[in-house]
LOPA-479510 format. One line per field, with one value per atom (N, C-alpha, C): residue in one letter; x, y, z. Coordinates in Angstrom, 1 decimal. Each point is the difference from the previous one (the first is absolute). Layout:
<pts>
aa a,...;
c1 X,...;
c2 Y,...;
c3 Z,...;
</pts>
This chain:
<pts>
aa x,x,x,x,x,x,x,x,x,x,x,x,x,x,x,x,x,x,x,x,x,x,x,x,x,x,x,x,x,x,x,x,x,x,x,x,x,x,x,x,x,x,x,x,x,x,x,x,x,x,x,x,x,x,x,x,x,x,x,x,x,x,x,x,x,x,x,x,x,x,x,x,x,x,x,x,x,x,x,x,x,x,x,x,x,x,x,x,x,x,x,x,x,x,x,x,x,x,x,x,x,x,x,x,x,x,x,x,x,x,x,x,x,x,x,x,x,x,x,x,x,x,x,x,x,x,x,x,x,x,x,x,x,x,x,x,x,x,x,x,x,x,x,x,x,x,x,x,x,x,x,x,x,x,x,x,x,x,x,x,x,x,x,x,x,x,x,x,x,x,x,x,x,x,x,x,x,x,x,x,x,x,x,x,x,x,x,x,x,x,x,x,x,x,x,x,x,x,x,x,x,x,x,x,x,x,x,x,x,x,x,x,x,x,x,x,x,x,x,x,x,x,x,x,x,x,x,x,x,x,x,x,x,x,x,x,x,x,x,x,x,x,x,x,x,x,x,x,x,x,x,x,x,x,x,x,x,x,x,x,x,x,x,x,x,x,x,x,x,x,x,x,x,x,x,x,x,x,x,x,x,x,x,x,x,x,x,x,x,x,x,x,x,x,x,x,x,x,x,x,x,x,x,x,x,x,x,x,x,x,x,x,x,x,x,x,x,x,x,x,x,x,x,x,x,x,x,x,x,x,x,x,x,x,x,x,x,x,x,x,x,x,x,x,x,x,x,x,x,x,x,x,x,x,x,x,x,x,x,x,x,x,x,x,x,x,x,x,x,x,x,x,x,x,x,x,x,x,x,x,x,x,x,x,x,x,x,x,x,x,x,x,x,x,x,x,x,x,x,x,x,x,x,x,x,x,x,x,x,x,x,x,x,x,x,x,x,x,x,x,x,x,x,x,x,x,x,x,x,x,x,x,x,x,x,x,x,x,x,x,x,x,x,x,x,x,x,x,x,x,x,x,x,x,x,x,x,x,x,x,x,x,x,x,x,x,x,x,x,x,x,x,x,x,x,x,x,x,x,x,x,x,x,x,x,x,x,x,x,x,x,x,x,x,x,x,x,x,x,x,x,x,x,x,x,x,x,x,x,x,x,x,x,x,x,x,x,x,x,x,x,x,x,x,x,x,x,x,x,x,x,x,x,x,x,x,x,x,x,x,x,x,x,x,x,x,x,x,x,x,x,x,x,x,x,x,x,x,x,x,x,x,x,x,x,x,x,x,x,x,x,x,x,x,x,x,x,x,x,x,x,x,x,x,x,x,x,x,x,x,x,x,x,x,x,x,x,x,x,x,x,x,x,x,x,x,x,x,x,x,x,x,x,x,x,x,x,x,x,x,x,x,x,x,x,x,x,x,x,x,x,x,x,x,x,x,x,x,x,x,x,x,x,x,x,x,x,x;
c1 -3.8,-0.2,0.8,0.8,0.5,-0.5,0.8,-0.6,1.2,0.2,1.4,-1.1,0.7,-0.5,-1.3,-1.3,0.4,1.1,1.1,0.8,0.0,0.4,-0.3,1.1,-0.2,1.3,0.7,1.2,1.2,1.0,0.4,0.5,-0.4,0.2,-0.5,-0.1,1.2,0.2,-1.3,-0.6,-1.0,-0.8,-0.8,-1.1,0.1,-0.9,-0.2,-1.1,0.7,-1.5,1.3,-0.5,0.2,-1.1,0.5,-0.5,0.0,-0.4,0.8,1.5,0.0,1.7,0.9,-1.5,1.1,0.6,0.0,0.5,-0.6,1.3,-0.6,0.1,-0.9,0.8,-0.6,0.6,0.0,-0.9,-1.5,-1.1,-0.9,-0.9,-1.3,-0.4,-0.4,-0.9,-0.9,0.0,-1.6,0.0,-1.7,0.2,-1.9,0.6,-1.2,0.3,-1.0,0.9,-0.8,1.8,-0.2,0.0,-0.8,0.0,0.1,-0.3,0.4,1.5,0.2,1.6,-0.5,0.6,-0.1,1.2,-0.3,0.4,0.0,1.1,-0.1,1.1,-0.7,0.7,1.1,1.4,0.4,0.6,0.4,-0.3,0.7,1.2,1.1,0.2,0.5,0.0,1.3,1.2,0.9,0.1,0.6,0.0,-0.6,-1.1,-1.1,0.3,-0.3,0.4,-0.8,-0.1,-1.4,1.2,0.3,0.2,-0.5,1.0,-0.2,-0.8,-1.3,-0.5,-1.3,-0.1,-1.1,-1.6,-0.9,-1.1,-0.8,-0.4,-0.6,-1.5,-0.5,-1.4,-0.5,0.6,-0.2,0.8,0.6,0.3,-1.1,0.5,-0.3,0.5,-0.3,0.2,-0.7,0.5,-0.7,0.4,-1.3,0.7,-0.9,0.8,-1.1,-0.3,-1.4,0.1,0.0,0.9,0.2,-1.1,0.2,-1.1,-0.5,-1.4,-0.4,-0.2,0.3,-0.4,-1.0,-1.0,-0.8,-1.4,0.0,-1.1,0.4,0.3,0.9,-1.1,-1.1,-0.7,1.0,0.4,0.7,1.6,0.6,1.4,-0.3,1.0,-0.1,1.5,0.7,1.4,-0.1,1.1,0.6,1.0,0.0,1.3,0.8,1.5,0.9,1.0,0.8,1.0,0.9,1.8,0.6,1.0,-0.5,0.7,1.2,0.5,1.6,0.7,0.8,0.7,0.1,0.7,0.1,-0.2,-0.9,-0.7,1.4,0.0,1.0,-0.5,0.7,-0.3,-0.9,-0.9,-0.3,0.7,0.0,0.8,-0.7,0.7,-0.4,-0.4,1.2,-0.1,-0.3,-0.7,-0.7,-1.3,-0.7,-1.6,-1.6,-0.7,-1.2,-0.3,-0.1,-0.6,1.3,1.0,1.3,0.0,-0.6,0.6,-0.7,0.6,-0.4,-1.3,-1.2,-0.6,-1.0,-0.3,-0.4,-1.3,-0.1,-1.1,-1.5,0.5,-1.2,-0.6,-0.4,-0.7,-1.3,-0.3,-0.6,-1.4,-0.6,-1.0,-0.6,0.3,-0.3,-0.8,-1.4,-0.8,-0.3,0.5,-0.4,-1.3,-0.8,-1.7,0.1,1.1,0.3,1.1,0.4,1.3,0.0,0.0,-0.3,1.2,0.4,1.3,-0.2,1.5,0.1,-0.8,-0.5,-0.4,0.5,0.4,0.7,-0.9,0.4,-0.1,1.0,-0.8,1.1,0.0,0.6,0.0,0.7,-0.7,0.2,0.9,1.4,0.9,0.8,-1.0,0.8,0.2,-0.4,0.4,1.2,0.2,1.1,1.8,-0.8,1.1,0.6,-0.8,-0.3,1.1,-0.4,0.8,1.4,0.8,1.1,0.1,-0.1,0.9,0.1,-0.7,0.0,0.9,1.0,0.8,1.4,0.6,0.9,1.4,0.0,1.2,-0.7,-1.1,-1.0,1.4,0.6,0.7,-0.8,-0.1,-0.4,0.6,-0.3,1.0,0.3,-0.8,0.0,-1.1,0.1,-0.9,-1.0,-1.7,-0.9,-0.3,-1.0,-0.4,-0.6,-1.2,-1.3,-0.6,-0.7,0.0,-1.4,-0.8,-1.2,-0.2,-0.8,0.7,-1.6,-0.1,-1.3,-0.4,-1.6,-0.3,-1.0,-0.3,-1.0,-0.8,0.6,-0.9,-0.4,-0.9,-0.5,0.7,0.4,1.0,-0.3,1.2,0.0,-0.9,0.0,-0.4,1.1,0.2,1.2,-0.1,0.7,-0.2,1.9,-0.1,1.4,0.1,1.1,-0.2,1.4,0.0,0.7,1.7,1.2,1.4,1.2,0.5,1.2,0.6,-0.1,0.4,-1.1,-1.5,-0.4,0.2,1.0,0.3,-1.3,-0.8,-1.4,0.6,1.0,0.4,-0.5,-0.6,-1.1,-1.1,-0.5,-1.1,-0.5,1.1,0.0,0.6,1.0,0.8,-0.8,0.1,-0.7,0.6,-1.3,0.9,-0.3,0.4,0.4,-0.5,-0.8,0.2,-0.2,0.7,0.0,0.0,-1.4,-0.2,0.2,1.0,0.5,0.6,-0.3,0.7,1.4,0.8,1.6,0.2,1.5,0.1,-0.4,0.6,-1.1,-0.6,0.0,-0.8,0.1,2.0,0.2,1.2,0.3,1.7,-0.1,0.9,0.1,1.2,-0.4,0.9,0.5,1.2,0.6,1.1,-0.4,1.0,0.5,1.3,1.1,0.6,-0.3,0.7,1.8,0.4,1.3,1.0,-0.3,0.1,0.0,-0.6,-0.3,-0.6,-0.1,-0.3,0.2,0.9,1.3,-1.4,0.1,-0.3,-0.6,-1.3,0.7,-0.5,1.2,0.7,-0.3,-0.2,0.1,-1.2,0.0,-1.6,-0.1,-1.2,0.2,-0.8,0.9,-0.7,1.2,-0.4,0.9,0.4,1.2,0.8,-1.2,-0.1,-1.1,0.2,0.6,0.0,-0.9,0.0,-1.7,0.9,-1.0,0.1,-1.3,-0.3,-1.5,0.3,-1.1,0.1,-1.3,0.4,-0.9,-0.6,-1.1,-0.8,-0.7,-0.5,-1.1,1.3,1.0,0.9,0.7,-0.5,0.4,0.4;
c2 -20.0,1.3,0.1,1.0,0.2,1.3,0.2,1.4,0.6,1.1,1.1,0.4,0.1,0.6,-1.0,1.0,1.3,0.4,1.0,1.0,1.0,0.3,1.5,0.5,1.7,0.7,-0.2,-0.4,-0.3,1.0,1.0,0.9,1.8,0.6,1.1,1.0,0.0,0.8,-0.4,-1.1,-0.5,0.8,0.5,0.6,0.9,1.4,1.3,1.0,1.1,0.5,1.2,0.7,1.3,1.4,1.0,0.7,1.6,1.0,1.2,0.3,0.8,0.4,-1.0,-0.9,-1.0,-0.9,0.1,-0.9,-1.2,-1.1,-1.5,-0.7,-0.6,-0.2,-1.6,-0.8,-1.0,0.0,0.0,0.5,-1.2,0.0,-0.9,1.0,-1.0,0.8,0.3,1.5,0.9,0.4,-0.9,0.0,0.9,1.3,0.9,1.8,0.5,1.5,0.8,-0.1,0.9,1.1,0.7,1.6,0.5,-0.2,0.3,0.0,-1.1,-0.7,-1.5,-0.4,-1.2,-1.0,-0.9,-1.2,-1.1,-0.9,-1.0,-0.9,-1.6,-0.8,-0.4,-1.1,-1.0,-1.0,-0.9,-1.7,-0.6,-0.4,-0.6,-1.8,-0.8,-1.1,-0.7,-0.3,-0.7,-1.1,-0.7,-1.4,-1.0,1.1,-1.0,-1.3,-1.1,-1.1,-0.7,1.0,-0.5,0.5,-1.6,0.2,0.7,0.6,1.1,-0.7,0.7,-0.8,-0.5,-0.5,-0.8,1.1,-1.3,0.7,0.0,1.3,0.0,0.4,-1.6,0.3,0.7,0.7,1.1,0.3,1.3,0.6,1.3,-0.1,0.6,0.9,1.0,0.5,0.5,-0.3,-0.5,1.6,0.7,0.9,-0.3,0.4,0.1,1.4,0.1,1.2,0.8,1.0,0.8,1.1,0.7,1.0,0.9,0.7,0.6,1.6,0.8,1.5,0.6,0.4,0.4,-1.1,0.3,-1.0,-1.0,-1.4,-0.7,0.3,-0.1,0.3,1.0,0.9,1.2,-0.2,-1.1,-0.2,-1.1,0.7,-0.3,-0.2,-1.8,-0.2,-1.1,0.3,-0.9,-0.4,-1.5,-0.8,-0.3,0.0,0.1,-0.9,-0.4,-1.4,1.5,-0.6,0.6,-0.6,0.3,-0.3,-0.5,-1.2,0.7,-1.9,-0.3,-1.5,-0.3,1.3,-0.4,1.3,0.1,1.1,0.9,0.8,0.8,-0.1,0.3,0.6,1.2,0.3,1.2,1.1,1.1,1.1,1.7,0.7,1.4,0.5,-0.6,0.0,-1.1,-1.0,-1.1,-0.3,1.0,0.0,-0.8,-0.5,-0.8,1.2,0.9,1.1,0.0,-0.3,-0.4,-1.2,-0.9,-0.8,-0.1,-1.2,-0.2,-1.0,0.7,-0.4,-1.6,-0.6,-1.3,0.4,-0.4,0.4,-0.4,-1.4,-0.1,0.1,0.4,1.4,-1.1,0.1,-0.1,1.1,1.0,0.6,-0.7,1.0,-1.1,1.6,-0.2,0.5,-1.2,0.6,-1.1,0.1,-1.0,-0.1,0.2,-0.5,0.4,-0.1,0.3,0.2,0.2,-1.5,-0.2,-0.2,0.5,-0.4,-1.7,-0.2,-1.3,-0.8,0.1,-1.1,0.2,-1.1,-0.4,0.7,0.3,0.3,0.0,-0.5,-0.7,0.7,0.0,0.8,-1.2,0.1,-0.8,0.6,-0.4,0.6,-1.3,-1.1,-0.5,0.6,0.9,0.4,0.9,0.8,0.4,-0.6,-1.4,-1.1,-0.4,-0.6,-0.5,0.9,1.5,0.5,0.2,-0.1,0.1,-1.3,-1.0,-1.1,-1.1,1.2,-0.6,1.2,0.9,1.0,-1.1,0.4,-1.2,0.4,0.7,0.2,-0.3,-0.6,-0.4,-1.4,-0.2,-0.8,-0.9,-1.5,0.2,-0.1,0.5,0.8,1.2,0.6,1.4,0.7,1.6,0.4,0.8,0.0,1.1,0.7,1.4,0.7,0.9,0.1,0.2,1.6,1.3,1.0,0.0,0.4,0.4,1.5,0.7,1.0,1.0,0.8,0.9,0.8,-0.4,0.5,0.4,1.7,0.6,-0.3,-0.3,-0.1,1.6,-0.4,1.7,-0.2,1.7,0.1,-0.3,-0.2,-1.0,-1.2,-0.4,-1.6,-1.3,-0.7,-0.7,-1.0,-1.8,-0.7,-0.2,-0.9,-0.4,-1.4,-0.6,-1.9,0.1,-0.8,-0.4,-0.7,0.1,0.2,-0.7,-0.2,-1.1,0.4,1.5,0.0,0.1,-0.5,-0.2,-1.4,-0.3,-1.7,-1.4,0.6,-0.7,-1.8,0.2,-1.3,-0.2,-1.7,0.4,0.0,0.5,0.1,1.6,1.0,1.2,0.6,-0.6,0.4,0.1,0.9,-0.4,-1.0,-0.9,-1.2,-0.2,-0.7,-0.1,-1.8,-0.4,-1.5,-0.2,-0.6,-0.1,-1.5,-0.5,-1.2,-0.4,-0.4,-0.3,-1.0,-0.5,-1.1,0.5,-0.9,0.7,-0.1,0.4,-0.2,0.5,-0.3,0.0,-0.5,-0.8,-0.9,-1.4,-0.2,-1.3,0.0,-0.8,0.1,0.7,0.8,1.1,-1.1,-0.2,-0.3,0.8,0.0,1.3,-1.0,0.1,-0.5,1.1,0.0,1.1,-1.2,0.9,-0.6,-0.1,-0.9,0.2,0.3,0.0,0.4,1.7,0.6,1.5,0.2,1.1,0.6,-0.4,-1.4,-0.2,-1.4,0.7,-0.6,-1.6,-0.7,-1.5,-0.8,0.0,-1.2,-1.3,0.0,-1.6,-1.0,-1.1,-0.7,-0.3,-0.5,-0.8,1.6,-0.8,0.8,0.9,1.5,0.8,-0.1,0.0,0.4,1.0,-0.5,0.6,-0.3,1.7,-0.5,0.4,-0.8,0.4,0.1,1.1,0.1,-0.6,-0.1,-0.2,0.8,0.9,0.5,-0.6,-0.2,-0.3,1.2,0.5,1.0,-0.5,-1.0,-0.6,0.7,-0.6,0.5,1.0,1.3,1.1,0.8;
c3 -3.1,0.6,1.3,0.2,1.3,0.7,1.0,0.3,1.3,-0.6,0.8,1.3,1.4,0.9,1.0,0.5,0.0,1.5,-1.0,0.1,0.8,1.3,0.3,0.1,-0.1,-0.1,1.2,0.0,0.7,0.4,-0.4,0.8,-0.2,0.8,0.6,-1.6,-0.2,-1.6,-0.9,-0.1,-1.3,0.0,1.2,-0.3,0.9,-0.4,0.1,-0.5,0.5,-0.8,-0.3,-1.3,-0.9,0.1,0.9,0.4,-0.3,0.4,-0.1,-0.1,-0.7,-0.5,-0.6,-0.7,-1.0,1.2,1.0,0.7,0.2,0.8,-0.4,1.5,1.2,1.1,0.4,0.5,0.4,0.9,0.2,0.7,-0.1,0.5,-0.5,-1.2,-0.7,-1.2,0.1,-0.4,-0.5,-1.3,-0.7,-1.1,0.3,-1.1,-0.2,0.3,0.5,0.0,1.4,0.1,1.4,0.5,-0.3,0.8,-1.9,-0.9,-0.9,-0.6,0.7,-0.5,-0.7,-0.8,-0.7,0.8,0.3,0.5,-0.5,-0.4,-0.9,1.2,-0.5,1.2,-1.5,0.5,-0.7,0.6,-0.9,0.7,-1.0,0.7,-0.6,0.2,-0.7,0.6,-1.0,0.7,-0.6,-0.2,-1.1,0.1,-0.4,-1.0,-0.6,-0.7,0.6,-1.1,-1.0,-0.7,-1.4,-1.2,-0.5,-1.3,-1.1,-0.6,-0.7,-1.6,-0.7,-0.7,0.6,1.5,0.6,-0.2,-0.3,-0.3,1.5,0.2,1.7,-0.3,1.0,0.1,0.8,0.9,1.2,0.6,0.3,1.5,0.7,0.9,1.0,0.8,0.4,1.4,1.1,1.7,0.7,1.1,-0.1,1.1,1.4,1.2,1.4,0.2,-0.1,0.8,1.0,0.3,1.4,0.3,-1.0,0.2,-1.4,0.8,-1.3,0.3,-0.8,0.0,-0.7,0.3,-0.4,-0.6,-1.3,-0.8,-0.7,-0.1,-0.5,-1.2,-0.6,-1.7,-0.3,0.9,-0.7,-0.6,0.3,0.0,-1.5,-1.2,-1.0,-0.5,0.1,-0.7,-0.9,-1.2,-0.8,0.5,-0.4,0.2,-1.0,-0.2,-0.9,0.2,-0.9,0.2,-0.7,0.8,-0.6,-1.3,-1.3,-1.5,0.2,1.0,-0.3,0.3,-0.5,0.3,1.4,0.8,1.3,1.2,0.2,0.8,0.9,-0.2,0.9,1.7,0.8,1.7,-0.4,0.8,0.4,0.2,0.1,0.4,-0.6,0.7,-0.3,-1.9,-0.4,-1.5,-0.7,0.6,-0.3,0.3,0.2,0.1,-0.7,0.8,-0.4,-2.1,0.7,-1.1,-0.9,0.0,-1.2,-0.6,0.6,-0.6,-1.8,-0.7,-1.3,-0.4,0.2,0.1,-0.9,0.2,-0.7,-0.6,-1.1,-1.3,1.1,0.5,0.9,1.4,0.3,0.8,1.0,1.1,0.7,1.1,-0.4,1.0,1.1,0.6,1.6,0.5,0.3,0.6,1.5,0.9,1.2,0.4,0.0,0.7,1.4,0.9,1.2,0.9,0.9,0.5,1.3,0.8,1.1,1.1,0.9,0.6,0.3,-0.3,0.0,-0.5,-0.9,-1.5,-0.9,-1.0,-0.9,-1.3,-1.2,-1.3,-1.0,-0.6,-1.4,-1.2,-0.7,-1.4,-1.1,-0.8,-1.2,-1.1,-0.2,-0.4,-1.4,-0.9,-0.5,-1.2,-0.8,-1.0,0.1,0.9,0.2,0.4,1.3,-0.2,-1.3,-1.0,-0.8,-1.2,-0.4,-0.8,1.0,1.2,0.7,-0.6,0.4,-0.5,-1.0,-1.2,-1.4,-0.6,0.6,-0.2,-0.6,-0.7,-0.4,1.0,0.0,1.4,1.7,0.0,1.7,-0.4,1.1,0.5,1.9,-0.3,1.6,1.0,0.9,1.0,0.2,-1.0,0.2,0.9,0.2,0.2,-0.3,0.3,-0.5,1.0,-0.5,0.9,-0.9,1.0,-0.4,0.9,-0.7,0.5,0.0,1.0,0.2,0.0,-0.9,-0.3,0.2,0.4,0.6,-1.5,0.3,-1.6,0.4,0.3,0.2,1.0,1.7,0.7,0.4,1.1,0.0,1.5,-0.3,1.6,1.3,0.6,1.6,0.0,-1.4,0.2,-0.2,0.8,-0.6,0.7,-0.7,1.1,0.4,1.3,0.2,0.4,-0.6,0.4,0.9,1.0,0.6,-1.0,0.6,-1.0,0.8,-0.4,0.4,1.8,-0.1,1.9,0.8,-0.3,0.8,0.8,-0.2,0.7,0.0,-0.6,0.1,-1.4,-0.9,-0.6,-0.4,-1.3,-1.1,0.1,1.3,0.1,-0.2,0.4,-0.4,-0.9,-0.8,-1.1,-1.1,-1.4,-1.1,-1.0,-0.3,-0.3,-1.8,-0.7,-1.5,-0.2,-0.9,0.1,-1.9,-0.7,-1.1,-0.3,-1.0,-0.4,-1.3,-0.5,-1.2,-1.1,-0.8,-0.7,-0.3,0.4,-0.3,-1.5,-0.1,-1.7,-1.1,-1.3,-1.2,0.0,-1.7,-0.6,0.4,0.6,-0.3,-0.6,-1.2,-0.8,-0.9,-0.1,-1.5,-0.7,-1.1,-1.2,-0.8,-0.4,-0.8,-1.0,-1.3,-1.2,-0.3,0.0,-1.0,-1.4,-1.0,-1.4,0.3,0.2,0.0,-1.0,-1.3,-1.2,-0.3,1.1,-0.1,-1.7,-0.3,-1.2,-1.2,0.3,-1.3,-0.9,-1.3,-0.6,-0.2,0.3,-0.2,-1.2,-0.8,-1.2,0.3,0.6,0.3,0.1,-0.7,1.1,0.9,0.9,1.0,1.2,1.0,1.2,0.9,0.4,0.2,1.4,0.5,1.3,0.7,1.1,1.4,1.0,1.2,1.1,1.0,1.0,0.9,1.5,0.6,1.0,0.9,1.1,0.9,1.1,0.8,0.9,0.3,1.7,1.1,0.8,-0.7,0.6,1.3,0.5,0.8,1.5,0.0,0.9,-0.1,-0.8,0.2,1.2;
</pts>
């Protein structure tokens, strides 16, 4: 078992929040709905080094909280991994609410949302289908959208984000626990003979390759 992290976002660009007019700004994140605006945070993290293949017995994400608006019962989000080998930057036309979203899906109803306490969200199913993608390379990067699903207006929470200079104690952080690898050795026989008939007795021309999955 090893385990990636935990991780916090590292530069200013990773995370944000997606706001009115489609717009995307390098803010602390507010995730819920504001004034009758939908608010969705996102949370980037480059560099993941989980072999592609590795079965993960958990990740995580770790937000702090800054503040709350309104009723946190009222603030209702799903969490999303974004479908993709290697997560793009953020940007205006790269939005939490665009991206391609992962079959597996996280609801996160928060019980509470206290400034400056920590809350975690359980996110391995969605790790899990990112880097069993056959193009997840490691070293790449994910990112993950928290995305506002019917809170009731001017309720929203906000976690503290890479410029509040606070470091991993304020950053949102990522930690992934995983067996690397496949199985182990794949063995592969090719007939070296191809198609061509065999006339002959005895035993046929075979060549093998071995791949080292463990060190993928």
């Amino acid at each position: 078992m090893a385990t990636w992290g935990p991780t916090g976002i590292a530069a200013t660009a990773d995370d944000g929040t997606e706001g009115e007019d489609n717009t995307w700004t390098n803010y602390p994140p507010i995730m819920g709905d504001d004034s009758t605006i939908n608010k969705h945070g996102g949370f980037r993290f480059p560099n993941v080094t989980v072999a592609q293949g590795s079965t993960v017995s958990s990740a995580t994400l770790r937000f702090r909280a800054e503040r709350l608006n309104g009723t946190v019962t009222s603030v209702h989000l799903t969490v999303y991994g974004d479908d993709a080998d290697d997560a793009a930057a953020w940007s205006s036309t790269s939005r939490p609410s665009q991206i391609t979203q992962t079959t597996a899906s996280v609801d996160w109803d928060p019980a509470a949302w206290v400034a400056n306490s920590y809350y975690t969200v359980t996110i391995t199913d969605i790790v899990q289908e990112i880097v069993s993608r056959g193009g997840w390379a490691s070293g790449n990067a994910m990112r993950f959208a928290v995305l506002d699903d019917s809170s009731t207006d001017s309720n929203f929470i906000r976690c503290y984000d890479y410029t509040d200079g606070g470091g991993a104690n304020y950053n949102v952080q990522l930690t992934i626990e995983y067996t690397a690898g496949g199985a182990g050795l794949t063995f592969t026989a090719t007939d070296a003979q191809g198609t061509q008939a065999d006339t002959t007795a005895g035993f046929r021309t075979m060549a093998a390759t071995v791949t080292d999955n463990l060190n993928a």
